[in-house]
C-alpha positions, 0 to 999 in steps of 0.5 A: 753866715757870719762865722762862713763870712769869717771864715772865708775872708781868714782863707783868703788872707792865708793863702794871700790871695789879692780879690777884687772888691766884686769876687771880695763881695761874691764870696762872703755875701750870701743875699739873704740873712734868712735861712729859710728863705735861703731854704725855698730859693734852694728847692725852687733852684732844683726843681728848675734842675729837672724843668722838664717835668712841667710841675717842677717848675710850677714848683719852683715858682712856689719855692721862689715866691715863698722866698721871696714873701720871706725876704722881699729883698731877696735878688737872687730869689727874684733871679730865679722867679725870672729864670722859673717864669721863663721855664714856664714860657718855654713849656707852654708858651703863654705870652704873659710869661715873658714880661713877668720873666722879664720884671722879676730879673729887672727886681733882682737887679735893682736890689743888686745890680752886680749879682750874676745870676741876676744879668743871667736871667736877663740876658736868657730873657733877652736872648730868648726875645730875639734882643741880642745886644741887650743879651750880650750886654747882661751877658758881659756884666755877669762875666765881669763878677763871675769869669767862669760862669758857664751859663753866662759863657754860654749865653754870650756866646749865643748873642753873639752868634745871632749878631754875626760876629761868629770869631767872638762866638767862637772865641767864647764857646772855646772859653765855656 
């Protein structure tokens, strides 16, 4: 990790590309120091790839819960529990999946309140909920770091449609 983090800060450099301190952070902070933990987030990340098959994601909350016992402070093994638990909810509607979504995202953000994927799992729990204000607000705090985010594109302009500003939705669908 150290020689990537020194790598990318020397491309940076070159090619005199002037970052702001969040895309500066984005691209050289890797959230764990823990290869193998890094190792579970990334196999719980693709079982949540293919969440139609409801034991992938039963699988992927393992993955993420092994990261997670590896590095506790881990955000971005948090954001992915949140976003498994949420897969979870959708596939078999158990009410308890929802708080336990919720909790996980709100962990990831209090280890790192800038990552984005962290505001995502928010604002998909939120949207999810019905609670489009908070959803569009995660959903704006997550683009603030990461401007191309698909799923965050996508998530507020879902929020916005819900809350009736259907030319921002539109807007931001255009933008996806």
């Amino acid at each position: 990790f150290t020689i990537q983090d020194h790598v990318a800060e020397w491309a940076a450099g070159a090619l005199s590309l002037k970052l702001t301190d969040a895309e500066r952070r984005a691209l050289i902070d890797h959230d764990t120091r823990n290869a193998l933990a890094r190792e579970q987030y990334l196999q719980g990340y693709g079982y949540l790839t293919d969440a139609r098959e409801p034991a992938n994601v039963d699988r992927a909350i393992d993955r993420f819960t092994r990261a997670l016992a590896m590095d506790g402070r881990y955000a971005l093994g948090y954001a992915g529990l949140g976003r498994a638990y949420w897969q979870k909810y959708t596939v078999n509607g158990d009410p308890q999946w929802p708080s336990k979504s919720r909790e996980a995202c709100r962990q990831a953000l209090e280890i790192d309140q800038h990552l984005p994927a962290a505001q995502v799992c928010l604002g998909m729990v939120s949207n999810g909920a019905g609670q489009y204000a908070e959803a569009k607000a995660a959903y704006t705090k997550a683009l603030e770091t990461d401007a191309l985010s698909d799923e965050g594109l996508l998530g507020l302009a879902f929020a916005e449609e819900h809350l009736g500003d259907l030319k921002a939705a539109e807007q931001t669908y255009k933008r996806a």
